[in-house]
VOGU-3710 file (C-alpha; in Angstrom, 3 decimals, decimal comma):
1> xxxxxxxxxx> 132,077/98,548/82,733  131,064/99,980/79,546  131,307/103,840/78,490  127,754/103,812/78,310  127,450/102,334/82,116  130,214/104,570/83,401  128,243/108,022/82,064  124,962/106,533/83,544  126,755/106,011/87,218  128,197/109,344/86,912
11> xxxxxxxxxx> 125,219/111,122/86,098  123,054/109,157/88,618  126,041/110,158/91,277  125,925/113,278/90,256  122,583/113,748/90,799  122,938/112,779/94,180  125,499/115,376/95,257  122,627/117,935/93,044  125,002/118,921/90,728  122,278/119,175/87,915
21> xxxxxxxxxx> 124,361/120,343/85,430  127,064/117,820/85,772  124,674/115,155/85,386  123,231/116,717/82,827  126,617/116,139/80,725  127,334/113,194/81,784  123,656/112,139/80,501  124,519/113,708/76,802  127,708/111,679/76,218  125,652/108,570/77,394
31> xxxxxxxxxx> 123,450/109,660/74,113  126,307/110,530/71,971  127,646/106,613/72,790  123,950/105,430/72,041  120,635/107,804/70,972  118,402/104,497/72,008  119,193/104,222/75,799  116,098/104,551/77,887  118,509/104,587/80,324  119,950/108,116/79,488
41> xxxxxxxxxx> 116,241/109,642/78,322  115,321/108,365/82,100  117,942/110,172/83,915  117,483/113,503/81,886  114,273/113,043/82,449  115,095/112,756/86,325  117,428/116,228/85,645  114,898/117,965/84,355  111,876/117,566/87,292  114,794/118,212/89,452
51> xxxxxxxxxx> 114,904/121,499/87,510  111,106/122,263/87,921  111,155/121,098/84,037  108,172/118,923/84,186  106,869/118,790/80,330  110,381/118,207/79,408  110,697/115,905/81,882  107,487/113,769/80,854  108,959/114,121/77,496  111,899/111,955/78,119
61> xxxxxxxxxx> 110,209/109,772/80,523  107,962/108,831/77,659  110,776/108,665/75,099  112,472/105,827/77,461  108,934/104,502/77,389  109,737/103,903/73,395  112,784/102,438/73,639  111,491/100,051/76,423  107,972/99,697/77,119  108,645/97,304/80,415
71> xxxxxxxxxx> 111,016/100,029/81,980  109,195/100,326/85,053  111,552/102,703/86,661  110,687/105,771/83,966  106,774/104,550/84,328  107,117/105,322/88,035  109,130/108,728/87,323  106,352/109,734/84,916  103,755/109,034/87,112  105,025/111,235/89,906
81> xxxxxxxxxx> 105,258/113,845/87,533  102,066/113,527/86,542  100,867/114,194/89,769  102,987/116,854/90,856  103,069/119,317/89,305  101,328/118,359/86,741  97,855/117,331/88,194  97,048/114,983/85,675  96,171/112,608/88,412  94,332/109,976/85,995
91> xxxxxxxxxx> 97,177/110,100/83,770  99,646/108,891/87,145  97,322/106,458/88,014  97,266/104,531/84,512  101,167/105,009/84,625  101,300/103,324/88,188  99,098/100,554/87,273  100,999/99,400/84,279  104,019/99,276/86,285  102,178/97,351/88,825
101> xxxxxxxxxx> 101,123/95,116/85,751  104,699/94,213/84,712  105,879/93,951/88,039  103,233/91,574/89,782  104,799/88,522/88,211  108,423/88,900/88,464  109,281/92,186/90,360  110,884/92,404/93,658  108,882/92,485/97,326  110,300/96,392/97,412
111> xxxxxxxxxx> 109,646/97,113/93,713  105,967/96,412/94,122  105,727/98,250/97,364  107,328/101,441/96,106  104,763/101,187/92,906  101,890/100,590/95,172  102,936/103,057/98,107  102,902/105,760/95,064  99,239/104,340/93,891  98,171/104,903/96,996
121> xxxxxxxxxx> 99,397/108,476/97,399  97,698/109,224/94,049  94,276/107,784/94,853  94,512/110,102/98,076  94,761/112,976/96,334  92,250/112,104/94,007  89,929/111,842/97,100  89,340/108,072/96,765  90,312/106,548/100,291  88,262/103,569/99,823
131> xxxxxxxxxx> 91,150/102,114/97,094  93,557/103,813/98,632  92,924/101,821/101,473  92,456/98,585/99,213  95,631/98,931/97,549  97,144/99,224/101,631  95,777/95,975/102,591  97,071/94,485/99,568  100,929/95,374/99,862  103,485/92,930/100,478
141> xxxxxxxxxx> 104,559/91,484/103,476  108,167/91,706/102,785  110,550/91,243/104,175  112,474/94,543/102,292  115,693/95,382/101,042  115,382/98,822/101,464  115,435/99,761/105,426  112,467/102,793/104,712  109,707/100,290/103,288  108,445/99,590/106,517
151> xxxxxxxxxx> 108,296/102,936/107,739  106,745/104,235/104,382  103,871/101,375/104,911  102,926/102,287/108,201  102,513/106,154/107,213  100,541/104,706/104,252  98,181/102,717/106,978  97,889/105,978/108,938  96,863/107,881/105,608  93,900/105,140/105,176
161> xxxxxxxxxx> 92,739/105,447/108,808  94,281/101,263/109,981  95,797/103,579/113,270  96,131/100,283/115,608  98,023/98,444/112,605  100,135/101,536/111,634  101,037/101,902/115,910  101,922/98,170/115,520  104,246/98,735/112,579  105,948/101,702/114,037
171> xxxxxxxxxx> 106,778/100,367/117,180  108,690/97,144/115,406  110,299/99,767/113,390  111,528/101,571/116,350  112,303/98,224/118,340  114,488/96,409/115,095  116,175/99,221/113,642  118,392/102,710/114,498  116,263/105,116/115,357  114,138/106,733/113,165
181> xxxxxxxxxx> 113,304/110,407/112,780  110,151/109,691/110,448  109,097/106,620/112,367  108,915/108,573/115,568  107,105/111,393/113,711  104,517/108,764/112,517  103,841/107,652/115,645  103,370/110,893/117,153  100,548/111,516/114,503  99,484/108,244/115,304
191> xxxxxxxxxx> 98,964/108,529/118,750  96,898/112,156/118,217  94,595/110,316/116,859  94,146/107,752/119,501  93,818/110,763/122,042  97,329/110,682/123,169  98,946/114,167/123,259  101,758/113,770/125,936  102,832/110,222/124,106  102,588/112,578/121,155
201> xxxxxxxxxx> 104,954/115,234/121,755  106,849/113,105/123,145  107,613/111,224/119,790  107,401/114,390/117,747  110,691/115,696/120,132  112,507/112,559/119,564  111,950/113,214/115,975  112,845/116,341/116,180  116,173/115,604/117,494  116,790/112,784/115,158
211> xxxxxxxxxx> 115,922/115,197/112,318  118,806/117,968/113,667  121,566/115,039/113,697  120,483/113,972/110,208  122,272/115,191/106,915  120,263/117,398/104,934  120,043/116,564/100,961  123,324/117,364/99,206  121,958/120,089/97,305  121,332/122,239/101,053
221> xxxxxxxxxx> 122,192/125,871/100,399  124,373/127,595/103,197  121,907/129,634/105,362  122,832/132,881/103,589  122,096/131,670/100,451  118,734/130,248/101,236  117,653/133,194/103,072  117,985/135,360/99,761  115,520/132,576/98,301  113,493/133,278/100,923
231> xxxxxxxxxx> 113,522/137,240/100,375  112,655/135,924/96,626  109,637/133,897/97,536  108,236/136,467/99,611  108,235/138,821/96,507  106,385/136,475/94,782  103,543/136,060/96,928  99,695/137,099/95,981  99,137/140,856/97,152  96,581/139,054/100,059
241> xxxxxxxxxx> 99,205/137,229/101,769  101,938/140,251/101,155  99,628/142,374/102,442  99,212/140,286/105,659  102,960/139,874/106,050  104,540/143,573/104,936  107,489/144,694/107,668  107,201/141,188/109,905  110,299/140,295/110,591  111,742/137,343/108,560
251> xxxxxxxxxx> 113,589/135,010/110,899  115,552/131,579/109,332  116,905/128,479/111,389  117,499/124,909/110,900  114,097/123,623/112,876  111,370/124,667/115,439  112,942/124,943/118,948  112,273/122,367/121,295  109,916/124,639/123,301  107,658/125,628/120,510
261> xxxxxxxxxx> 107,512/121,877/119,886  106,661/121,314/123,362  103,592/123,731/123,020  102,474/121,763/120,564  103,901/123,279/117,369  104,470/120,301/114,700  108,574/119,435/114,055  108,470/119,457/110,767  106,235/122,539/110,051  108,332/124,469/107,071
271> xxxxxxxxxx> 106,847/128,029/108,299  104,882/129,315/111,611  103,704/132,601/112,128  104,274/134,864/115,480  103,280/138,332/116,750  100,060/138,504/115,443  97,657/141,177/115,541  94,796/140,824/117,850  91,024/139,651/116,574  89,911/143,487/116,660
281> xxxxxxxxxx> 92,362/144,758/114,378  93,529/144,192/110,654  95,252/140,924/109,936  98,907/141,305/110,306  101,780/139,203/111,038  104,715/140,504/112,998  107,705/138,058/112,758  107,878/135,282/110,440  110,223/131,977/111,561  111,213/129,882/108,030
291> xxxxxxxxxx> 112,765/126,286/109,391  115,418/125,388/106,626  115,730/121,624/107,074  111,765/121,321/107,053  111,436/123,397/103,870  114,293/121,514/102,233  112,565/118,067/103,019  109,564/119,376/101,214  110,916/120,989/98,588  111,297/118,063/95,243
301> xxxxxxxxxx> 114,849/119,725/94,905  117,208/123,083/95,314  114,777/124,629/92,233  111,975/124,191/94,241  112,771/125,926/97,230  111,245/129,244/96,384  108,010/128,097/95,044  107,859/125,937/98,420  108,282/128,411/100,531  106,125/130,725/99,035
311> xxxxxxxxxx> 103,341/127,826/99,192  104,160/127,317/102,640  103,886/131,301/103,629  100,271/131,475/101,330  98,955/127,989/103,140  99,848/129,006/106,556  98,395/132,989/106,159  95,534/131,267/104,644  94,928/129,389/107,686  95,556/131,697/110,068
321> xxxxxxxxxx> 93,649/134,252/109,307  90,356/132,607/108,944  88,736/135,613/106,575  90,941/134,570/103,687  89,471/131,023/101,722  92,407/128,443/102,846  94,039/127,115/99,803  93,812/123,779/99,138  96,782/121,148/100,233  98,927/120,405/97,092
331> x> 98,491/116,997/95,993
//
């Protein structure tokens, strides 16, 4: 293995454990061996989004773009920046479709899917179900490397409306493989839909469970830590929502309880609101339960968390308390 190859891997494992700054080093010697690696401008680029960075982030993305204008990897990292947080959703989908472009001849059943599962998510957001749900129907049959494809196509089929075919998928996920904590959650959405709410919370406990056996993502805070986050978002919130929630009690576990999942509370809800006041009286929210793991699977990485959980508190106030406008979803 070269120098050059042995930074990359480092960085790249690095990243995985979310030691940012590690990789970050690791990144600059790559340059230091060789100033035209798309490879290194990639993985900073992956640093910074991890870092909330996102115009330096696009920066490098685009710079690896230079050095190698068939490196579909940094098209696809560009485009999801793009499109969060950036918003530049026509910009995303131009960068999607040129990776499509250079894959379609000689990329890999799983390379096109990922490329086309993320076209999909960016013509939902632009409102545009009708290609979203063309680009679906056109998506490889595999089979898949990668163990999550088939999962992440039959959420994709749910997204477009297909319900039967997404059911079908789920359940030969669930009968070939371990079992899966997002594969049950699909299919408890799945079968809301079709009118089913016991098979539904059914599903949505088995995910549930799945979910508290899983590993969070290696850059999980300890509880103490992420609880001051918490105290931080809350500081940052828009004087309508403080307002709302001044004095409630702030309470922070791992994941709803099985009981409140019972009554119908989703599993994978970051925030939910309790104790509050009654229709007659001003809005007010008495205790506040933030669910760690959920936030943390939401959240794009450990810089996130804040600005996550303050969306989550402002979403879920907004919808509550039907007097204040609901803010829109985030693409």
């Amino acid at each position: 293995m070269s120098q050059l190859s042995a930074h990359l891997d480092r960085g790249w494992d690095l990243v995985t454990r979310g030691d940012f700054a590690g990789a970050m080093l690791s990144a600059e010697k790559s340059l230091e061996l060789d100033d035209a690696s798309p490879e290194a401008h990639n993985l900073i680029g992956y640093i910074f989004h991890a870092e909330g960075r996102a115009e330096e982030a696009l920066e490098h993305y685009r710079q690896a773009l230079d050095l190698d204008e068939s490196y579909v990897e940094a098209m696809l990292n560009a485009a999801e920046v793009l499109m969060s947080p950036l918003g530049d959703l026509d910009g995303a989908l131009d960068m999607v479709r040129e990776a499509r472009d250079w894959l379609e001849d000689d990329g890999t059943p799983d390379e096109l899917a990922d490329t086309m599962l993320l076209e999909v998510d960016i013509h939902l957001a632009r409102g545009d179900a009708v290609s979203a749900a063309s680009v679906v129907r056109d998506l490889p049959e595999g089979p898949f490397e990668s163990p999550r494809l088939p999962t992440a196509i039959a959420r994709a089929l749910l997204d477009v409306g297909e319900v039967d075919a997404a059911m079908a998928r789920l359940e030969e996920v669930l009968a070939s493989e371990p079992p899966s904590a997002d594969a049950f959650y699909y299919l408890a959405l799945a079968r809301e839909v079709k009118g089913d709410p016991t098979g539904a919370q059914i599903a949505f406990l088995q995910s549930r469970e799945l979910d508290g056996t899983s590993e969070g993502p290696p850059w999980s805070l300890p509880t103490d830590q992420f609880e001051r986050r918490v105290q931080s978002a809350l500081a940052s919130l828009p004087e309508h929502v403080s307002r709302v929630i001044e004095g409630a009690l702030v309470v922070v576990t791992d994941l709803p309880g099985a009981e409140v999942v019972a009554e119908g509370a989703d599993p994978r809800t970051p925030v939910l609101l309790d104790a509050l006041s009654a229709p007659d009286e001003p809005d007010k929210v008495g205790r506040i339960f933030v669910y760690k793991r959920n936030v943390e699977r939401m959240a794009p990485g450990l810089f996130g968390l804040d600005a996550e959980v303050a969306r989550a508190l402002e979403h879920e106030v907004e919808l509550v308390f039907s007097a204040v406008p609901v803010a829109p979803e985030p693409g």
